[in-house]
Every structure is written in structure tokens, then in C-alpha cells.
N, CA, C and O atoms as CSV, one atom per row, in Angstrom:
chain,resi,resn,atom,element,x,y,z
A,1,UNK,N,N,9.359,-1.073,10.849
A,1,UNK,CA,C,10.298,-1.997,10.262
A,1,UNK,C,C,11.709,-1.454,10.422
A,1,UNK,O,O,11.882,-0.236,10.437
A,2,UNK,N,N,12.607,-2.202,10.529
A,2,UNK,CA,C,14.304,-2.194,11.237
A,2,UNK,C,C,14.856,-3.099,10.085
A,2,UNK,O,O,14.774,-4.319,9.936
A,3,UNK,N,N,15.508,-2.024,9.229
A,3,UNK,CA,C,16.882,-2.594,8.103
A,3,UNK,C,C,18.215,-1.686,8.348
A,3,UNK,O,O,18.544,-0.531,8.616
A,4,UNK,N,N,18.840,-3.158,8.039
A,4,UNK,CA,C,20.571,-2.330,7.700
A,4,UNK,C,C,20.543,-2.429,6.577
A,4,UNK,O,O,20.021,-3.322,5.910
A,5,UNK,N,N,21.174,-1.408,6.199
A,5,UNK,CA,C,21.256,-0.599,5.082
A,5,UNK,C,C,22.519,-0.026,4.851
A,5,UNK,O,O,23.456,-0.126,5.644
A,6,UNK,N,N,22.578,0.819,3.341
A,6,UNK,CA,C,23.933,1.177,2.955
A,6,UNK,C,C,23.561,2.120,2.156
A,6,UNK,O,O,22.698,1.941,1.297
A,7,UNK,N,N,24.374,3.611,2.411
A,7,UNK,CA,C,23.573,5.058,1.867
A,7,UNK,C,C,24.483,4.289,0.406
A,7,UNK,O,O,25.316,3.391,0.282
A,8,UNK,N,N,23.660,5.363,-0.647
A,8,UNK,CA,C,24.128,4.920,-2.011
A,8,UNK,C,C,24.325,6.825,-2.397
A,8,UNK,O,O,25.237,7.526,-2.837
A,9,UNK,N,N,23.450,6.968,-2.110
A,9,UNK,CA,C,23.331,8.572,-2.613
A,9,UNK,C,C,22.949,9.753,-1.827
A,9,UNK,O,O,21.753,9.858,-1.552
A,10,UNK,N,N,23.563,10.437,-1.519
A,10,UNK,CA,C,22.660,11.905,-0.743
A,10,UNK,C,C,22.234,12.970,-2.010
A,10,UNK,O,O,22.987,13.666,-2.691
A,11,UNK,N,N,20.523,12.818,-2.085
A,11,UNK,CA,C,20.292,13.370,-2.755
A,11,UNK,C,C,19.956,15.122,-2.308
A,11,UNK,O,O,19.783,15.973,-3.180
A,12,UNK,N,N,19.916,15.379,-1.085
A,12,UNK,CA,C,20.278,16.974,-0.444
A,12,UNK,C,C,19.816,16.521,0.780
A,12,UNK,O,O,19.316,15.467,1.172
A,13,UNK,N,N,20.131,17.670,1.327
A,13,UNK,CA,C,20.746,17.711,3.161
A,13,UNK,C,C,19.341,16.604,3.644
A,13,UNK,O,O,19.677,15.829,4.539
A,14,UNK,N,N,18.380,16.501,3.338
A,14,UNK,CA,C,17.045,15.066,4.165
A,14,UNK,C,C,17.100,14.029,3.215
A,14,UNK,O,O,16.334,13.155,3.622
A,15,UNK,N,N,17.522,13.749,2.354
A,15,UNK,CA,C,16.716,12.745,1.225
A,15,UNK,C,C,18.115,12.353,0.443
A,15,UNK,O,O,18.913,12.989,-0.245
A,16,UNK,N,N,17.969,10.427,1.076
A,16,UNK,CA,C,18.858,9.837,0.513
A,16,UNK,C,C,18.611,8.197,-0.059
A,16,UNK,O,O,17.915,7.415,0.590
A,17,UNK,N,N,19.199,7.852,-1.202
A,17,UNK,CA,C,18.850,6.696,-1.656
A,17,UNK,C,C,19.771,5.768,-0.524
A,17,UNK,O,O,20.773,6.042,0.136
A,18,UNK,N,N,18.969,4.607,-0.634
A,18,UNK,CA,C,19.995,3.026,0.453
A,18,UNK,C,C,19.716,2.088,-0.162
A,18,UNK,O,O,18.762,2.016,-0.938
A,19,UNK,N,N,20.348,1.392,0.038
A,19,UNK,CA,C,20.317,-0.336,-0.483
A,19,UNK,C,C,20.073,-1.132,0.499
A,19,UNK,O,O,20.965,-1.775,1.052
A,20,UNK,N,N,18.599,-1.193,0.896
A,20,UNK,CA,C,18.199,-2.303,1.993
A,20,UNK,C,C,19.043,-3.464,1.556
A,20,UNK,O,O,19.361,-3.837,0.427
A,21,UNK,N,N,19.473,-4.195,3.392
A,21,UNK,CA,C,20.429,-5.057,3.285
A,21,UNK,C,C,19.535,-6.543,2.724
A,21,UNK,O,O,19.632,-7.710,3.103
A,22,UNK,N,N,18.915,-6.092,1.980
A,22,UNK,CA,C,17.949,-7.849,0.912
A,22,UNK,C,C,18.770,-8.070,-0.106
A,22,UNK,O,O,18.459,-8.956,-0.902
A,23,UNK,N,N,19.947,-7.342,-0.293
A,23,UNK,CA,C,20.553,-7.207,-1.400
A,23,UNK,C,C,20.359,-6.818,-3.160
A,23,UNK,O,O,21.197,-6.879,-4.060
A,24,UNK,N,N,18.749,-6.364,-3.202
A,24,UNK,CA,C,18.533,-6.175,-4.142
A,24,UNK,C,C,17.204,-4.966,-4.059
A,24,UNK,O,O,16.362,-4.821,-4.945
A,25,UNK,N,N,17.247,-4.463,-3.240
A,25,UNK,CA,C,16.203,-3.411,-2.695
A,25,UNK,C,C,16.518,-2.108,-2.825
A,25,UNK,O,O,17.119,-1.816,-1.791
A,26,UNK,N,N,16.423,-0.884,-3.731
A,26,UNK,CA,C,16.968,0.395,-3.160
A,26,UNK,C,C,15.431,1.449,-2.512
A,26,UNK,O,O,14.310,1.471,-3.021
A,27,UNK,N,N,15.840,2.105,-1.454
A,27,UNK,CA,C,14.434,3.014,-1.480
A,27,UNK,C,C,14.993,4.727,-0.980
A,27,UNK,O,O,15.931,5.217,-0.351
A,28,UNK,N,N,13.900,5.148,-1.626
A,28,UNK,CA,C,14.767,6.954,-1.358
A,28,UNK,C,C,14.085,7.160,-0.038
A,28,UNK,O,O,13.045,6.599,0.305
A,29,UNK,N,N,14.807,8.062,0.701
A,29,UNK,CA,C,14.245,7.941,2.184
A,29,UNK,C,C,14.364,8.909,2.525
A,29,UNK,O,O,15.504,9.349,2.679
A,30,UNK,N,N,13.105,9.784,2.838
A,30,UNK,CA,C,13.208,11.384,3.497
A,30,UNK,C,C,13.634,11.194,5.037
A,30,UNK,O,O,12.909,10.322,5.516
A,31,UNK,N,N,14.367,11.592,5.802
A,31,UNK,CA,C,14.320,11.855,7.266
A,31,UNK,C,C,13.256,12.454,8.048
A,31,UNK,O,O,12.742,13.572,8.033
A,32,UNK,N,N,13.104,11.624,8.591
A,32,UNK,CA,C,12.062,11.972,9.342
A,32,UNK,C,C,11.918,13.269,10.774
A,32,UNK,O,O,12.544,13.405,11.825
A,33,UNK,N,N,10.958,13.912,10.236
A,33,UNK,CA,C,11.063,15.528,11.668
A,33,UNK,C,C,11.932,16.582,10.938
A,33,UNK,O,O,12.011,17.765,11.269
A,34,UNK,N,N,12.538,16.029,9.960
A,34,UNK,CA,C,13.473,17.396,9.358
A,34,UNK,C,C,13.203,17.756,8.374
A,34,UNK,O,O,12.662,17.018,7.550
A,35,UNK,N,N,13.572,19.356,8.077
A,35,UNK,CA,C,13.191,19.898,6.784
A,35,UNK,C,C,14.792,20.686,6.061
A,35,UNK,O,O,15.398,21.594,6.630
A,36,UNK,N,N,15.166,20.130,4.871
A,36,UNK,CA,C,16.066,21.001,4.792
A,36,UNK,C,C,16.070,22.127,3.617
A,36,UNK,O,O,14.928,22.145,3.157
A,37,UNK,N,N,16.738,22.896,3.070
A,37,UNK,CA,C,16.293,23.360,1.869
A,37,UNK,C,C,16.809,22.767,0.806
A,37,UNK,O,O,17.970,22.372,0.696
A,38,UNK,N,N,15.682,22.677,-0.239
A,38,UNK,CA,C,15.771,22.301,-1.597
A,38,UNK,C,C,17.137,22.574,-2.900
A,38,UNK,O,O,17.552,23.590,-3.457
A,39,UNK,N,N,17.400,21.540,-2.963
A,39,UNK,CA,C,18.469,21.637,-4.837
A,39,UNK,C,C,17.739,22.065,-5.485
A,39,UNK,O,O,16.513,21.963,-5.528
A,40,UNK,N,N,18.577,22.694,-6.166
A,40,UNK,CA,C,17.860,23.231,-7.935
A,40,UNK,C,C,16.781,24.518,-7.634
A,40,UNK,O,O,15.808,24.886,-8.293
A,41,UNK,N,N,17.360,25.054,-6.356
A,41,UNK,CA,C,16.163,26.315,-6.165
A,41,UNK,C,C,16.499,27.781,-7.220
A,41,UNK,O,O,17.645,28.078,-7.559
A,42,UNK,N,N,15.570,28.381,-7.525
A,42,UNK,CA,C,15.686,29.380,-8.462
A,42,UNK,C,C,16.648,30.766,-7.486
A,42,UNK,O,O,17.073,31.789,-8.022
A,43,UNK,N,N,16.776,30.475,-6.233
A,43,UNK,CA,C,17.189,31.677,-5.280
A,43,UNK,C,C,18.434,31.169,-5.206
A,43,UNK,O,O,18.351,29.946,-5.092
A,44,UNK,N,N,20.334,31.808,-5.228
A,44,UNK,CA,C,21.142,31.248,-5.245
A,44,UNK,C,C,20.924,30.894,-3.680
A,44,UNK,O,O,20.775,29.774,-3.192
A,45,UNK,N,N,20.944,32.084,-3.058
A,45,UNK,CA,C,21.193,32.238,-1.370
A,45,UNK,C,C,20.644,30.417,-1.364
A,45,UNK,O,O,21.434,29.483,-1.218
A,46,UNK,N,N,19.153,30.267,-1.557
A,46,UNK,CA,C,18.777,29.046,-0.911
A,46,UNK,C,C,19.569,27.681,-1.525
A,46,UNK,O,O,19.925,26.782,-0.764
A,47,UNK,N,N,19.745,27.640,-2.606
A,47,UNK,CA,C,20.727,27.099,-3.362
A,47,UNK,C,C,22.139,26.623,-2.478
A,47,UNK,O,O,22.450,25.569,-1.924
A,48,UNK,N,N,22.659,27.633,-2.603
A,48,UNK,CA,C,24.010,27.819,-1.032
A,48,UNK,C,C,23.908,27.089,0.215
A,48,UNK,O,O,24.749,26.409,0.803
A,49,UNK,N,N,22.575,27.399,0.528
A,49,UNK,CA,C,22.036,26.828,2.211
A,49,UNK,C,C,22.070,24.903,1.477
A,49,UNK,O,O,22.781,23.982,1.879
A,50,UNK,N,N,20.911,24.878,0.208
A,50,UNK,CA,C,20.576,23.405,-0.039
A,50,UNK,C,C,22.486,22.459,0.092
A,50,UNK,O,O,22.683,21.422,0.725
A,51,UNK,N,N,23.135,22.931,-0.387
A,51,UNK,CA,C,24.437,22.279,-0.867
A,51,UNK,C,C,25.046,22.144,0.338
A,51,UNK,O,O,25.464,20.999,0.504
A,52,UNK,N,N,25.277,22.974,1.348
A,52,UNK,CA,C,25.842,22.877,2.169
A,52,UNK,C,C,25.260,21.880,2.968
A,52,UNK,O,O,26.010,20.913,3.101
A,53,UNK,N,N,23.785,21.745,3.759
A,53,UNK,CA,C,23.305,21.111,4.027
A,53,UNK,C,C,23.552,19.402,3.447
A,53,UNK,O,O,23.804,18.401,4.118
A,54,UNK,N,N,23.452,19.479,2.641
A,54,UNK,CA,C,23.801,17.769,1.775
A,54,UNK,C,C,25.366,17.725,2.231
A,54,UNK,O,O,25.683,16.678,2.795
A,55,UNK,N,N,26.351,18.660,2.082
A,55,UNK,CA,C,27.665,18.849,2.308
A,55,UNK,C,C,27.640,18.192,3.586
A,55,UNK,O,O,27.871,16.987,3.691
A,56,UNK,N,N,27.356,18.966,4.602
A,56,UNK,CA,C,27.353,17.972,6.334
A,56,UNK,C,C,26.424,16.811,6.437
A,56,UNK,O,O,26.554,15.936,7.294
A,57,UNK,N,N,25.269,16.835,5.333
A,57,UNK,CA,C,25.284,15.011,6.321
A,57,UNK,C,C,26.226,14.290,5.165
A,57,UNK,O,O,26.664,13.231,5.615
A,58,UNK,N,N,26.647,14.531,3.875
A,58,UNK,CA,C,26.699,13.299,3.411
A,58,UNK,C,C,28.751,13.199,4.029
A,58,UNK,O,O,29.486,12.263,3.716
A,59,UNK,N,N,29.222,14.496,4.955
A,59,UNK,CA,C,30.536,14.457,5.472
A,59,UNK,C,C,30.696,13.573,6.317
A,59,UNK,O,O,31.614,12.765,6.455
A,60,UNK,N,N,29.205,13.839,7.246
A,60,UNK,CA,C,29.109,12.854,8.470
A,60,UNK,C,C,28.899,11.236,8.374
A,60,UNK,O,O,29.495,10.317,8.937
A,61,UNK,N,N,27.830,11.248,7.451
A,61,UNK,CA,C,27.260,10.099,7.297
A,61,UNK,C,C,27.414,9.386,5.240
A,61,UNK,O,O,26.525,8.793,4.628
A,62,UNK,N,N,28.727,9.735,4.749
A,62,UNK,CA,C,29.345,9.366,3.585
A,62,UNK,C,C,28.983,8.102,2.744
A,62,UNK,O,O,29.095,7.006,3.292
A,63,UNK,N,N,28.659,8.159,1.762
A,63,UNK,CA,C,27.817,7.406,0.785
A,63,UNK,C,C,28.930,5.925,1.082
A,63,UNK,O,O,29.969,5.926,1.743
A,64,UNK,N,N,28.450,5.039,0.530
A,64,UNK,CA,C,29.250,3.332,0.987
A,64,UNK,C,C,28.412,3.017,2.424
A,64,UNK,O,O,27.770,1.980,2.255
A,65,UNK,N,N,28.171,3.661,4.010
A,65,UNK,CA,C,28.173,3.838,4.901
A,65,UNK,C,C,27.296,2.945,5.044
A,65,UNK,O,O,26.416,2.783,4.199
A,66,UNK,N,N,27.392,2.192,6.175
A,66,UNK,CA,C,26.161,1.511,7.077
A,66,UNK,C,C,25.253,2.321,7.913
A,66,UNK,O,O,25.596,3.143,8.763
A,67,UNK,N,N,23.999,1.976,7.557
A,67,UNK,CA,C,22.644,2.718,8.284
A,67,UNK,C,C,21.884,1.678,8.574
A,67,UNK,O,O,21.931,0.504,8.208
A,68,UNK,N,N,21.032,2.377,9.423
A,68,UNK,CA,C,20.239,1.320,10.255
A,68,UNK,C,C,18.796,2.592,9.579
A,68,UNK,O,O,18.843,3.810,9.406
A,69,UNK,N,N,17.636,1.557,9.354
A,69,UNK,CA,C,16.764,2.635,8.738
A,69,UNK,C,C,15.548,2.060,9.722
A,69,UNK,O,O,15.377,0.930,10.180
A,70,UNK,N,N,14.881,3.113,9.845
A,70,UNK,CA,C,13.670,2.566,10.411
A,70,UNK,C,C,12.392,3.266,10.243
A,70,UNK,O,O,12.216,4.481,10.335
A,71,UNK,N,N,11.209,2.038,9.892
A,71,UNK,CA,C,9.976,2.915,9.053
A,71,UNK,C,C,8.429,2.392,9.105
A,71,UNK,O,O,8.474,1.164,9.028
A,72,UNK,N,N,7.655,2.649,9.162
A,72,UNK,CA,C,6.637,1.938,9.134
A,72,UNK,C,C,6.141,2.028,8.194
A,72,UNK,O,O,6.365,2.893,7.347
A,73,UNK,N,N,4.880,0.622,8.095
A,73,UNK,CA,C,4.413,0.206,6.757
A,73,UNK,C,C,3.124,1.358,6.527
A,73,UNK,O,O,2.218,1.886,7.173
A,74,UNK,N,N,3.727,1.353,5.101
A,74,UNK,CA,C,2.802,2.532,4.407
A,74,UNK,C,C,3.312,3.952,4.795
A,74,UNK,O,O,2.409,4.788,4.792
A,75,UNK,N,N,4.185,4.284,5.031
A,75,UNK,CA,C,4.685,5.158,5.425
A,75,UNK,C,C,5.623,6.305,4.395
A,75,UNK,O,O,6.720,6.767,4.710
A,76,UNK,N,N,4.979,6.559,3.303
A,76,UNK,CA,C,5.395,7.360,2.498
A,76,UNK,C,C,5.053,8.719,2.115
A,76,UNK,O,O,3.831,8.632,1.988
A,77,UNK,N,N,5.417,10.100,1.812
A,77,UNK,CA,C,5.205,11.152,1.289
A,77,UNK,C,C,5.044,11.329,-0.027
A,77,UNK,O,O,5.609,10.625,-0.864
A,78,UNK,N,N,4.269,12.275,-0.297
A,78,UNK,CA,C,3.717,12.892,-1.624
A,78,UNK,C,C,4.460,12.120,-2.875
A,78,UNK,O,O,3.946,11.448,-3.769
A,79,UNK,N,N,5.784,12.428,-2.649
A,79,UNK,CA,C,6.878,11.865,-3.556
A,79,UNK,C,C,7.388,10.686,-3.772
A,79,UNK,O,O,8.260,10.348,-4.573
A,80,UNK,N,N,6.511,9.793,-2.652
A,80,UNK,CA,C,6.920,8.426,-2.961
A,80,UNK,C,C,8.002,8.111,-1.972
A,80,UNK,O,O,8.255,6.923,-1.771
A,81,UNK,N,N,8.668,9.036,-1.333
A,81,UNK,CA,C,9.520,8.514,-0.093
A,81,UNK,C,C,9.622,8.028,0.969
A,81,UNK,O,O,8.762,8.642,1.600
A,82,UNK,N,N,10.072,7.342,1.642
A,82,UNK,CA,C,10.177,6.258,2.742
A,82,UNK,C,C,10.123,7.954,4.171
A,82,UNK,O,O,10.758,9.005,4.084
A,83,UNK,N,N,9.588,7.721,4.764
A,83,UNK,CA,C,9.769,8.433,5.725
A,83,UNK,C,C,10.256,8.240,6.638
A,83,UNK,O,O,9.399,8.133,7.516
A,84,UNK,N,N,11.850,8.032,7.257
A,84,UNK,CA,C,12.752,6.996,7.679
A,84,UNK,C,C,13.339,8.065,9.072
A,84,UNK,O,O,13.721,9.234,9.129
A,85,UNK,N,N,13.165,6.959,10.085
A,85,UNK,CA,C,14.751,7.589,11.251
A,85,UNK,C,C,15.575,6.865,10.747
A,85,UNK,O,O,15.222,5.691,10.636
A,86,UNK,N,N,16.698,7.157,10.343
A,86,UNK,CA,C,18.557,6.946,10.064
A,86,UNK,C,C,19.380,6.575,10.932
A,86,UNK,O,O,19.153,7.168,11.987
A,87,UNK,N,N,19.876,6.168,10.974
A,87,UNK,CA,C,20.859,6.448,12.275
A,87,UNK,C,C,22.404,5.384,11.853
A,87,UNK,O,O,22.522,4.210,11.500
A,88,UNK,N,N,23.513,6.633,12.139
A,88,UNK,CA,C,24.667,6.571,11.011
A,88,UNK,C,C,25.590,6.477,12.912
A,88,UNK,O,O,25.689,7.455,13.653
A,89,UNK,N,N,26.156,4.944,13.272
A,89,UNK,CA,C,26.915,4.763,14.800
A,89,UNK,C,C,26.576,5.518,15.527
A,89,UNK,O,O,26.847,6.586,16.076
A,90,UNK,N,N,25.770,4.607,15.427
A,90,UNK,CA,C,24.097,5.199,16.809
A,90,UNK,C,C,23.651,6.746,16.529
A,90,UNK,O,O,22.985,7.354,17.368
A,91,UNK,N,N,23.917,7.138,15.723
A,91,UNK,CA,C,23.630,8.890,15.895
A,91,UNK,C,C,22.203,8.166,14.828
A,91,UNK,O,O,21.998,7.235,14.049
A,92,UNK,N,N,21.428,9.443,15.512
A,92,UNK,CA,C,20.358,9.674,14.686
A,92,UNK,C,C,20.452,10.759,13.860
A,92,UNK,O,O,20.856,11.827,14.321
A,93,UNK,N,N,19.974,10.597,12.095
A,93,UNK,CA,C,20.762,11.538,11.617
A,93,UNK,C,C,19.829,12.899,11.370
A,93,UNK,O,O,20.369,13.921,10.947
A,94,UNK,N,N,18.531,12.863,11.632
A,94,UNK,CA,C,17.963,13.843,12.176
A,94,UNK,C,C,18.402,14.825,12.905
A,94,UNK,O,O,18.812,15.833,12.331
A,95,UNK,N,N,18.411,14.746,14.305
A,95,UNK,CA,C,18.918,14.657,15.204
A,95,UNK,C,C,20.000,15.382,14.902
A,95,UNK,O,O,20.007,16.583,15.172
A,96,UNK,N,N,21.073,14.778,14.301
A,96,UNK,CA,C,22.550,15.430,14.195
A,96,UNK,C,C,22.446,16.651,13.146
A,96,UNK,O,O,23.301,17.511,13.354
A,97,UNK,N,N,21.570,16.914,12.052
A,97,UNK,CA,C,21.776,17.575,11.339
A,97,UNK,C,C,20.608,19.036,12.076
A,97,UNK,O,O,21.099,20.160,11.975
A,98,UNK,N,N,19.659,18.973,12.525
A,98,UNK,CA,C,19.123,19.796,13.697
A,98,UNK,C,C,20.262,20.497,14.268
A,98,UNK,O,O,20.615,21.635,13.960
A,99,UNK,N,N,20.894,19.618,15.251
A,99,UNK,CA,C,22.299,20.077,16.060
A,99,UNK,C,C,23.167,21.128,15.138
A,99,UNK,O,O,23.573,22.215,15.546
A,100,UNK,N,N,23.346,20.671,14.001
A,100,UNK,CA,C,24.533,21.336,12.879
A,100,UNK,C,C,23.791,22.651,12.490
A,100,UNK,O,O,24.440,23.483,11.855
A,101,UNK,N,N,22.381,22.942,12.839
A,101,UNK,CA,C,22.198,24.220,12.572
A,101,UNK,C,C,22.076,23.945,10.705
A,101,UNK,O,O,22.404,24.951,10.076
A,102,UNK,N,N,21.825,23.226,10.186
A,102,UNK,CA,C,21.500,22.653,8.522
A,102,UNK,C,C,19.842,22.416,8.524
A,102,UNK,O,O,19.240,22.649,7.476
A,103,UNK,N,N,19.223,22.030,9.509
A,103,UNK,CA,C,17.961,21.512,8.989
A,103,UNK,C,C,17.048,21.770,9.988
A,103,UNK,O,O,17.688,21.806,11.038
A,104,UNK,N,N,15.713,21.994,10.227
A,104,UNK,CA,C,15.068,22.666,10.841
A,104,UNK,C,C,14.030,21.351,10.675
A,104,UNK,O,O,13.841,20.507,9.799
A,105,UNK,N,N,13.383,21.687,12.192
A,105,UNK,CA,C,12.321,20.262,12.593
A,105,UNK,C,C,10.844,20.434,11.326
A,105,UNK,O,O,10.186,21.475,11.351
A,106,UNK,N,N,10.659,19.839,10.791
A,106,UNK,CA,C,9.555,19.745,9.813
A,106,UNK,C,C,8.142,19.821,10.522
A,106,UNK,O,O,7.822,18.980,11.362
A,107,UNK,N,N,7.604,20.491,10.283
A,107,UNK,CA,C,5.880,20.378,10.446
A,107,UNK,C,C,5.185,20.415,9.830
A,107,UNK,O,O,5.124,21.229,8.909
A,108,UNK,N,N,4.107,19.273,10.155
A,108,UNK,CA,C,3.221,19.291,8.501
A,108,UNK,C,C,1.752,19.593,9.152
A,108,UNK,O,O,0.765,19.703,8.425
């Protein structure tokens, strides 16, 4: 499935709320292939890494923003999240945050 969308929130460097363009839809959406590190970690160091990480995508790809989300049905993690490719003027935001040296390819 293919929605435009509008980030509302970066909740850390993979995982962000949107407002599917139905106008009344929000869904939290992990990125898909990436792993970044966790908020609220008990380690500052990782702590440091988590913030910064949220710091470059939400610089690149800034809350208000148009996204294009894309996902298939039934397609959720443990947590209830959309398991989504992004993509913030044509960039995929996977992809870009890999590049930035912030987020590392996920394997499950």
C-alpha cells in the first residue's frame, strides 16, 4: 500500500508517527531494513548515539513534511508498528540515514 503522508513526530532515529493523507488516520511507522539505537537507554554513551540519530533524520526529513509511505497489509512488529519504506523528495529515508553513518541495516 502507497500513502502520502505527513511526519507528525520523530519518535528516535527509525520510528515516526504520520498522518495518512485520509485525513483522519495517524500510524507509528518503524523504517524498514534499519536499526537505530534506542531513547531512554540506561547507558548515556547509547543515549548520545539514540538523540543524535533522531537529530539527522528528523533535520533531514522535519516534522510538518510530506512522505510518501509504503507498506504491506499486515505488516506490523512486536510493537504494533507499521513497517514502512519512507521516502522524504524521493530519498528513501532508510537509505539516507544508513549513508549518515546513524543507523545500521536491521536483521531479524
Amino acid at each position: 500500500y502507497t500513502y502520502k503522508a505527513k511526519v507528525l513526530e520523530w519518535i528516535d532515529g527509525d520510528t515516526l508517527w504520520v498522518e495518512i493523507d485520509l485525513g483522519f488516520y495517524k500510524a507509528k511507522n518503524k523504517l524498514a531494513r534499519i536499526d537505530t539505537p534506542e531513547l531512554n537507554n540506561s547507558v548515556a554513551y547509547r543515549e548520545r548515539k539514540a538523540k543524535h540519530a533522531r537529530a539527522v533524520a528528523k533535520k533531514f526529513c522535519p516534522e510538518d513534511a510530506n512522505v510518501l509511505v509504503i507498506t504491506k497489509k499486515q505488516n506490523k512488529d512486536q510493537y504494533a508498528r507499521y513497517i514502512a519504506e519512507v521516502t522524504y523528495n524521493q530519498i528513501n529515508l532508510s537509505d539516507y540515514l544508513i549513508e549518515k553513518g546513524v543507523a545500521k541495516i536491521w536483521k531479524e
